[in-house]
FILOGU-749890 format. One record per residue: residue in one letter; z, y, x of N, C-alpha, C, O in turn. Coordinates in pm, whole numbers. Atoms other than C-alpha are relative to their C-alpha. Example, Ala and Ser with C-alpha at 12.3 -4.5 7.8 and 13.67 -1.06 7.14 Angstrom:
 code   n_up n_north n_east  ca_up ca_north ca_east   c_up c_north c_east   o_up o_north o_east
    A      0    -119     89    780     -450    1230      0     120     90     66     118    194
    S     -6    -119    -82    714     -106    1367     73     109    -77     90     220    -26
END
This chain:
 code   n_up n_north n_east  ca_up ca_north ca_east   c_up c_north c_east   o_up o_north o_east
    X    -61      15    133  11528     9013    5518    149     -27     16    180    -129     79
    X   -166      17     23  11924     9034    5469     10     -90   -122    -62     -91   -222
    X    -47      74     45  12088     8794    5334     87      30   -123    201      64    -95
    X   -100     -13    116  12238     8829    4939    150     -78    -18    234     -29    -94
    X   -119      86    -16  12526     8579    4989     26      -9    145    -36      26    245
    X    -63     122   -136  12750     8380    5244     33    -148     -1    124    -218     42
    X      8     131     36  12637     8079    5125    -69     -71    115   -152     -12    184
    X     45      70   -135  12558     7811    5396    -37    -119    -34     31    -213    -75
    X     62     217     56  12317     7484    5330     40     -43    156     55      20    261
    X    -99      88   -145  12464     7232    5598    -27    -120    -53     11    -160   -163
    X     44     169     -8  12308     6868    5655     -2     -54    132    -19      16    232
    X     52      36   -105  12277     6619    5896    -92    -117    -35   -123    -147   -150
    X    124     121     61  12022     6321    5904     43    -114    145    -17    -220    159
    X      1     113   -112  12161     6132    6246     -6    -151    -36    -74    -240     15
    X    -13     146     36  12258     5832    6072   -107     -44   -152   -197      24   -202
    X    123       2    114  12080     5657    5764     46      23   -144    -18     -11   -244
    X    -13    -118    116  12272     5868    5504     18     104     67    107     132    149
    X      2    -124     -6  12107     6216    5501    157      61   -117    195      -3   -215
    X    -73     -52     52  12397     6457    5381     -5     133     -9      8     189    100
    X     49    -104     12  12321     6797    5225    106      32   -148    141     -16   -256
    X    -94     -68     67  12540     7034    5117     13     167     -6      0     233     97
    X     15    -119    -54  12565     7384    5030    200      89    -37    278      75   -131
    X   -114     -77    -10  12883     7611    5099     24     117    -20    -75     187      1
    X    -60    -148    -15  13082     7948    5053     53      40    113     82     -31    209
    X    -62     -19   -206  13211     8146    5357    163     -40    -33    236     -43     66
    X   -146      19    -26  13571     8061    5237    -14    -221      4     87    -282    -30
    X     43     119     23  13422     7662    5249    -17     -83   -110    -41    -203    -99
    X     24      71    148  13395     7576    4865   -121     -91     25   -204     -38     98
    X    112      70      9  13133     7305    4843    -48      12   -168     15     -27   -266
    X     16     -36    139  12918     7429    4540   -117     -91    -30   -179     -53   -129
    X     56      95     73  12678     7087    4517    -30     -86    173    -21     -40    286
    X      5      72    -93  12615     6822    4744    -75    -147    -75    -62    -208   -181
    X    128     124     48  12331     6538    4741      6     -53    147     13      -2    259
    X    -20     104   -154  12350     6232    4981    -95    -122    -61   -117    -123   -182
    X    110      24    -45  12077     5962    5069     15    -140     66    -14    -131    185
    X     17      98   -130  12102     5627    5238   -140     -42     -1   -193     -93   -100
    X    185      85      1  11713     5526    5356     -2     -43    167     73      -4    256
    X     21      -9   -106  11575     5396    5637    -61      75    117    -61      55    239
    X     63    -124    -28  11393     5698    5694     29     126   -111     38     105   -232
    X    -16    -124     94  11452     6078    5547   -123      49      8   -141      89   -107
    X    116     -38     57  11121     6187    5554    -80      34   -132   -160     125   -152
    X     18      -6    112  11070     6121    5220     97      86    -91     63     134   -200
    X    -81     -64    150  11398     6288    5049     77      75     38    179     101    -26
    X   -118    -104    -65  11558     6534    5296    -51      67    -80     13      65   -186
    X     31    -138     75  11349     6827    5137     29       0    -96     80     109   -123
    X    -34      36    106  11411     6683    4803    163      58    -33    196     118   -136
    X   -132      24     24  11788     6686    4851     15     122     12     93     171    -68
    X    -46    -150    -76  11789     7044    5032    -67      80   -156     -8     182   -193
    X     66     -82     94  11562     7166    4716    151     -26   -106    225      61   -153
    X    -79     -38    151  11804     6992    4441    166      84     12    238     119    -81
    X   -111     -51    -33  12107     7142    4650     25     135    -20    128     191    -57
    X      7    -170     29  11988     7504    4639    -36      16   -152    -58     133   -182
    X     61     -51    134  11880     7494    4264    155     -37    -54    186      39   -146
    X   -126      21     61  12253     7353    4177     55     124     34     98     209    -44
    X    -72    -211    -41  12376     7692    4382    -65     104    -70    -20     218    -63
    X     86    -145     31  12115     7915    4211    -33     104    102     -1     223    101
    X     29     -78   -108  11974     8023    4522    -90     -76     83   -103    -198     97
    X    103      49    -59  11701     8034    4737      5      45    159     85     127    204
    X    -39      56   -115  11658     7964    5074     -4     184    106     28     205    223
    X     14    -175   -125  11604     8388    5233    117      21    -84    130     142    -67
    X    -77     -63     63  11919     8430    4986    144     -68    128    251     -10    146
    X   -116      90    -94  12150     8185    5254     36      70     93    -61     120    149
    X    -48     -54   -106  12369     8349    5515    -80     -90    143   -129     -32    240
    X     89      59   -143  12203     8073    5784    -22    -169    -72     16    -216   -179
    X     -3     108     73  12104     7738    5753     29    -142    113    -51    -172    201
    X    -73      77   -136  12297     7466    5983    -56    -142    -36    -89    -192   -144
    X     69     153    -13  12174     7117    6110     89     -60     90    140       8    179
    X    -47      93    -96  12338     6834    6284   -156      -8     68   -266     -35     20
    X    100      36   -113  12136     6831    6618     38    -184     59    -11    -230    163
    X     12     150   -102  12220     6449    6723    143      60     74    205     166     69
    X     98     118      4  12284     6236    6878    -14    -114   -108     81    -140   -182
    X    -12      92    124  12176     5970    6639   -163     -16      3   -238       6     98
    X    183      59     -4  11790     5841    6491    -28     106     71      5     224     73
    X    157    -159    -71  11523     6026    6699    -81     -30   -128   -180      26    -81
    X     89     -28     96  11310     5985    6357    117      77   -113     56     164   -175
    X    -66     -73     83  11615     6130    6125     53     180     89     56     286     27
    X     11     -96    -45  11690     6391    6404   -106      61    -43    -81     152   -122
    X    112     -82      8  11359     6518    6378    -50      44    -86   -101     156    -86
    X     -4     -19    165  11315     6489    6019     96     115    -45     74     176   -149
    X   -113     -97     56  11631     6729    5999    -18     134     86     39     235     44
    X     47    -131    -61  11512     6999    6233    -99      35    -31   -111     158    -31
    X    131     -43     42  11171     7002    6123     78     102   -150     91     224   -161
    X    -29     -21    153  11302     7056    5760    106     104     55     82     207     -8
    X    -71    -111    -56  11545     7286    5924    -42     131    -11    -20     230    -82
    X    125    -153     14  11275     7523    6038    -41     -15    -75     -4      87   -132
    X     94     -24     77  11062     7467    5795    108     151    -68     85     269    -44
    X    -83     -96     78  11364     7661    5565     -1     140     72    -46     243     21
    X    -38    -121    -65  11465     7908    5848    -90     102     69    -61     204    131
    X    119     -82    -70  11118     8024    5956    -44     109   -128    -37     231   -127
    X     52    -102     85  10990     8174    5670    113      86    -79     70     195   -119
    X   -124     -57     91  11341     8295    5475     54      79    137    159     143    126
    X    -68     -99   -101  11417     8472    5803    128     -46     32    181      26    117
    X    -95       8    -46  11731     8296    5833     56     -44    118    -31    -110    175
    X     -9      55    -63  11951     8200    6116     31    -153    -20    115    -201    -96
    X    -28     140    -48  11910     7830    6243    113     -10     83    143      65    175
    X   -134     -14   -104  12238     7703    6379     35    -188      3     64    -262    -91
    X     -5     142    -35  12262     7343    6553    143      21      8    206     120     44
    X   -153      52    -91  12609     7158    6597    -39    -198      0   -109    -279    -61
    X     23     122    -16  12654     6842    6732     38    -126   -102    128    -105   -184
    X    -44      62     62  12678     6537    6568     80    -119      9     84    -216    -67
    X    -93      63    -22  12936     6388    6737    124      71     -9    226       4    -22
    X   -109     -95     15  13176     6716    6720     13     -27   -191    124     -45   -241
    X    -42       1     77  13111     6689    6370     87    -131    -83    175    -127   -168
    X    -78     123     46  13214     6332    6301    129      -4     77    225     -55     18
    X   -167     -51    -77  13527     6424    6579     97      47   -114    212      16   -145
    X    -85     -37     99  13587     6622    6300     38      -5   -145    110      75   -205
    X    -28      68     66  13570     6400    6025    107    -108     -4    168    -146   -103
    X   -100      65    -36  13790     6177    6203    156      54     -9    258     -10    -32
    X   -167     -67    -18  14098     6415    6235     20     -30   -194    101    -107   -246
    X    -40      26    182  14109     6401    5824     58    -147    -29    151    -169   -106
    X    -37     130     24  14141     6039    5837    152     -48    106    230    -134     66
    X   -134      50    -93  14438     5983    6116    101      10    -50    175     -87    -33
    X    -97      -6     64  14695     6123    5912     88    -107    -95    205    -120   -131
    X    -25      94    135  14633     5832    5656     58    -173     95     91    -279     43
    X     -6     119    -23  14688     5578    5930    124     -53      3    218      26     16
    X   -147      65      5  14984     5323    5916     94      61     32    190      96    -36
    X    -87      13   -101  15127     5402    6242    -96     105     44   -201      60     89
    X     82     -77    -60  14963     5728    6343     83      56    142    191     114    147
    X    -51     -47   -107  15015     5795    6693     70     128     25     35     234    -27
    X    -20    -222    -27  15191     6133    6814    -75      44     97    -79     158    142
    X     93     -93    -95  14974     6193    7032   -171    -102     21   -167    -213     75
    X    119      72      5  14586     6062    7010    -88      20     23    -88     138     -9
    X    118     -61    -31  14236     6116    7118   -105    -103   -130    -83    -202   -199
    X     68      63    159  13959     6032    6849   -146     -37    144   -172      19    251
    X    134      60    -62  13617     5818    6981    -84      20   -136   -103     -80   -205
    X    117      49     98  13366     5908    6709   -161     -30     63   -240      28    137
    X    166      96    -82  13043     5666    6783    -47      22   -142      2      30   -255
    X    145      22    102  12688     5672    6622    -63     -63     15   -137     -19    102
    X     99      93    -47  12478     5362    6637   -102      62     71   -151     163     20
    X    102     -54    -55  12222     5431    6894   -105     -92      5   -216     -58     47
    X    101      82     21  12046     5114    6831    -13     -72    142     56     -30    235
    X    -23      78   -116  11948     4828    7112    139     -12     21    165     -34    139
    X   -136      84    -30  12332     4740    7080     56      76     66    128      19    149
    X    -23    -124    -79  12413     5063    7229     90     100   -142     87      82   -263
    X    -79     -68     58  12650     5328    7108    -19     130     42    -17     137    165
    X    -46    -113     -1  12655     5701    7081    161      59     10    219      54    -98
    X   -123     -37     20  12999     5838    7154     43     113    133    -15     124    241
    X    -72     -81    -67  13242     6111    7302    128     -16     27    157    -129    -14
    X   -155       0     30  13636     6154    7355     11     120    -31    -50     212     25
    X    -51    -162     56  13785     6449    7168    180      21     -5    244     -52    -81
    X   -133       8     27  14143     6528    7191     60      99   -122    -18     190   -154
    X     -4    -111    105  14329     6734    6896     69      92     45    162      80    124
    X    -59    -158    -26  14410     7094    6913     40      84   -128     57      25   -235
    X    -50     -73    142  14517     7399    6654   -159     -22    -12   -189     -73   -120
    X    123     -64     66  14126     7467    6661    -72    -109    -75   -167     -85   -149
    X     73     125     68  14035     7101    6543    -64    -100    135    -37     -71    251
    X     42     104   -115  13878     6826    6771    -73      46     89   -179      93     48
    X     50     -34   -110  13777     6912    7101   -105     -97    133    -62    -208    163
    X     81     111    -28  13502     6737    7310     79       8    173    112     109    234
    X     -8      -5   -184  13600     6613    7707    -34     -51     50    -31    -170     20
    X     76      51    -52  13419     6558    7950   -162     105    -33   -183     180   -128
    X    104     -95     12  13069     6726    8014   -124     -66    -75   -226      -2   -100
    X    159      42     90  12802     6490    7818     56    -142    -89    155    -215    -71
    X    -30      98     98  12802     6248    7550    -49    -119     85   -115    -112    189
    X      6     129    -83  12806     5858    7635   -106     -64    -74   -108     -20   -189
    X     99      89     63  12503     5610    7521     54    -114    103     49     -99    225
    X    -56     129    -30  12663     5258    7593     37    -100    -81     78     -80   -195
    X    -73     147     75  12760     4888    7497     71      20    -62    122     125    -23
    X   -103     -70     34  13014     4918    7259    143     -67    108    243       0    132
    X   -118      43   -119  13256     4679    7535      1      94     72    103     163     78
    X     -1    -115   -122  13144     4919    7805    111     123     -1    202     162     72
    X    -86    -130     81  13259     5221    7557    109     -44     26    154     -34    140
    X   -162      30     11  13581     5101    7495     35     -39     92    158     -45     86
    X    -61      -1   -102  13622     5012    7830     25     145    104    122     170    175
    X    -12     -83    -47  13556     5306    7964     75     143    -44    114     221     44
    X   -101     -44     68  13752     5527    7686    103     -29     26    192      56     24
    X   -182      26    -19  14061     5360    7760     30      31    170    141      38    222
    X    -11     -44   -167  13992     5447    8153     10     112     -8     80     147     86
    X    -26    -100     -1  13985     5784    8059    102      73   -115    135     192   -120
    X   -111     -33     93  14226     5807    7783    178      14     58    273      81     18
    X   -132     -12   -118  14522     5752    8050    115     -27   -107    175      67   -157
    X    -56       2    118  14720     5592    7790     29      34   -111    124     -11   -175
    X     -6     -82    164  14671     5796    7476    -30    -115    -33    -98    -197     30
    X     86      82     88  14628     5585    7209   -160      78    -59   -185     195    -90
    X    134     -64     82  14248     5600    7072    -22     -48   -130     -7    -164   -168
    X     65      76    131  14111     5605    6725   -161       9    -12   -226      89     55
    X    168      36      1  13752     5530    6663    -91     -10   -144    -72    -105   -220
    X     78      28    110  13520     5559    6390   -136      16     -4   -186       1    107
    X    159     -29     32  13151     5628    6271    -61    -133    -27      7    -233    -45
    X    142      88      0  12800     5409    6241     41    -129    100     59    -247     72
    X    -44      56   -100  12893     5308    6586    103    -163    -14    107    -285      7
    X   -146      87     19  13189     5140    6518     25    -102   -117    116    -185   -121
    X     12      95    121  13110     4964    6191    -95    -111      9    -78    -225    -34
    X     75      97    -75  12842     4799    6332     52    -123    128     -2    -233    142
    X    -69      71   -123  13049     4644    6645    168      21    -22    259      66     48
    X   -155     -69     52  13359     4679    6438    124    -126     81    242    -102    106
    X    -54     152    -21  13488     4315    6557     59      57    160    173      32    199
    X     -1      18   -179  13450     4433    6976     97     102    -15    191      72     59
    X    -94    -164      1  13676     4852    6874    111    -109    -17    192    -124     74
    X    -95      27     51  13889     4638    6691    126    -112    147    248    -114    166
    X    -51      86    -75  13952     4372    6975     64      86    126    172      46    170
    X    -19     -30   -114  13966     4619    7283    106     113    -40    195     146     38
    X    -85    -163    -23  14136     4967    7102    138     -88    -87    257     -86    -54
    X   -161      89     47  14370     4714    6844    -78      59   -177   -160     147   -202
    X      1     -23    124  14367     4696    6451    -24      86    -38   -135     117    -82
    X     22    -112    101  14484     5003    6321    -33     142     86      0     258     59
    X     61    -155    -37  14308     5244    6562   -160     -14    -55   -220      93    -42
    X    122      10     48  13967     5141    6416    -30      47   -154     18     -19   -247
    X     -8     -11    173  13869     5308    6065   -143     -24      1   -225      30     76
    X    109      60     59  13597     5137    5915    -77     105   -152    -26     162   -249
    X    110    -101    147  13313     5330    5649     43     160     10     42     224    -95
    X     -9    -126    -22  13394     5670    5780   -128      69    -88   -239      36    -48
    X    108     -70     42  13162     5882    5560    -32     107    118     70     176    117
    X     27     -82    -38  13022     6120    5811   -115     -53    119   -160    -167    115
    X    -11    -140     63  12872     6320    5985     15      61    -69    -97      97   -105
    X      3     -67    124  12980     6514    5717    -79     121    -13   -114     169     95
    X     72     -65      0  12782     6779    5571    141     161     22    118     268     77
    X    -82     -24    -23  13112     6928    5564     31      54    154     14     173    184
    X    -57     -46   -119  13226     6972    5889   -160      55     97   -141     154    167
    X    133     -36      8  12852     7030    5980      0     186     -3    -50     267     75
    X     14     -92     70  12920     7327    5778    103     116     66     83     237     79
    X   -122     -34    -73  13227     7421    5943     20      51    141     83     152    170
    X     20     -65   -122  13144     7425    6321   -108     111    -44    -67     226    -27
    X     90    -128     -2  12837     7653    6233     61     117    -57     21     231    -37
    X    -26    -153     50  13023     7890    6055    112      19    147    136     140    145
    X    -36     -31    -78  13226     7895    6370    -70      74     83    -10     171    131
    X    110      -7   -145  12926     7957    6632    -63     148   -100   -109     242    -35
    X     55    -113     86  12809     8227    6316    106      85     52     60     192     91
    X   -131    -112     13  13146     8416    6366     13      56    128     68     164    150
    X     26     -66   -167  13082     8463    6746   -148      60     44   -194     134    131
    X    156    -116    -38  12731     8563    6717    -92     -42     34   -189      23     71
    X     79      96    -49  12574     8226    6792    -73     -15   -117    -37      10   -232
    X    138     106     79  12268     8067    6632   -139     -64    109   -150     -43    230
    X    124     129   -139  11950     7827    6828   -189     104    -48   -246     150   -147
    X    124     -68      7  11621     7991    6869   -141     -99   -112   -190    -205    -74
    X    144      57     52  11318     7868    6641    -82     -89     98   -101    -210     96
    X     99     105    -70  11079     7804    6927     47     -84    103    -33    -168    144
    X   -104      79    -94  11328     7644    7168     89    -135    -30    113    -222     53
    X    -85      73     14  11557     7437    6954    -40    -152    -13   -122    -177   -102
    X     23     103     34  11537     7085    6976    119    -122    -25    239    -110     -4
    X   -150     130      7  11729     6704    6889     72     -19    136     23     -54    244
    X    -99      81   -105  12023     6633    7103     12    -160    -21    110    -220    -65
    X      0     153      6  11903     6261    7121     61    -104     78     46    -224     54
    X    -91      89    -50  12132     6120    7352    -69     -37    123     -6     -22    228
    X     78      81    -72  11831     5943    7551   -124      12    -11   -177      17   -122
    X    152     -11     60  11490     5973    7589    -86    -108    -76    -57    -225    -51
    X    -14      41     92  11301     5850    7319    -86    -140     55   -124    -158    171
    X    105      99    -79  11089     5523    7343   -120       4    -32   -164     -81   -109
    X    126     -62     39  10752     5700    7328   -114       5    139   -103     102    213
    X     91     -22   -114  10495     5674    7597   -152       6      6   -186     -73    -82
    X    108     -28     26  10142     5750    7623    -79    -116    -17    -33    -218     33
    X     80      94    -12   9870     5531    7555    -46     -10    141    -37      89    213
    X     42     -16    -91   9720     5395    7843   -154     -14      4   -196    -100    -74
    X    135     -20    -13   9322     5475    7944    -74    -127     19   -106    -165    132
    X     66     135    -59   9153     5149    7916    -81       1     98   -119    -105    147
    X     98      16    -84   8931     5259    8147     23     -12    153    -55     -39    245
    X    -42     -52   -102   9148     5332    8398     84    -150      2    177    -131     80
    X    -91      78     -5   9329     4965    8354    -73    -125     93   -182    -178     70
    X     95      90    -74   9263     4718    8638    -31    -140    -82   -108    -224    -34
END
């Protein structure tokens, strides 16, 4: 089935506001429904339904349909890929993961401009609570193309650790810092990176920028396979088998 538009639904669910939004290929946002719970289970589909009935369109009518893959909850990850496929299996469309630390990278560049004393030259730390007192995070430096990730894998750490180890590899850039991450352990960013590199209530992942890398990875010819794709959870999850009473000394 071909696609009648170049309209693009774009959500993520890492943190505990789901964000669902649907787009034009020139990026108009034509409705958008957001969510704080402790679980999405209950109102991702909800949100993705009242998002496509505000567009007048249904889900085989969407050019593709993009998800924040993580890192972030392993129960909101999963909740947002399930509900992912669910959409992209039967409407034939393409599924297209981006991360959800590139996309809050690139929520962050919007906000630096506004700061006091914005550095001339800066690298952005966007963190995602990872829970156990632990942090999700990357370093991104800025470019023409928008925030760039460095380094070969995302970090799960203390937030001291983080920020110690950001400023070891920042080689004096100043850093700015935001997300889940960082609002949560806002007291420790604030003490180790300084005042005004910390922005506090960052809305994102955005569904926005979400929306944005995938239409990138669309324009080169990328999209994630159905039976293959899974959460970029950072860590494996804390799930382990029961054990065989019978087998227990």
């Amino acid at each position: 089935m071909t696609a009648s538009s170049n309209l693009l639904l774009a959500f993520d669910t890492s943190t505990p506001t789901a964000r669902v939004a649907l787009f034009t290929a020139a990026g108009q946002c034509l409705a958008l429904r957001e969510k704080t719970a402790a679980r999405h289970s209950a109102n991702l589909l909800a949100l993705c339904d009242e998002v496509l009935r505000d567009g007048g369109v249904r889900p085989a009518e969407l050019e593709a349909i993009a998800c924040g893959a993580g890192p972030g909850s392993f129960t909101g990850l999963r909740v947002g890929l399930a509900v992912a496929k669910g959409l992209a299996l039967p409407s034939a469309r393409p599924l297209v993961l981006v991360s959800s630390l590139d996309a809050l990278a690139s929520d962050l560049l919007g906000h630096v401009a506004a700061l006091p004393a914005e550095p001339s030259s800066c690298l952005l730390l966007p963190c995602i609570d990872a829970g156990k007192g632990q942090v999700y995070a990357r370093l991104y430096r800025k470019s023409a193309e928008g925030a760039v990730a460095m380094g070969d894998a995302d970090w799960v750490l203390k937030p001291a650790d983080l920020a110690t180890l950001a400023t070891e590899n920042a080689r004096g850039l100043k850093i700015v810092a935001g997300g889940t991450g960082v609002d949560r352990f806002i007291d420790v960013f604030r003490q180790s990176l300084g005042e005004l590199a910390v922005l506090s209530a960052v809305a994102g992942p955005s569904a926005n920028a979400i929306a944005t890398l995938a239409r990138r990875r669309l324009q080169k010819g990328e999209h994630d396979a159905l039976e293959t794709a899974v959460p970029r959870y950072g860590r494996a999850p804390d799930i382990t088998r029961p054990k065989n009473p019978l087998l227990t000394p």
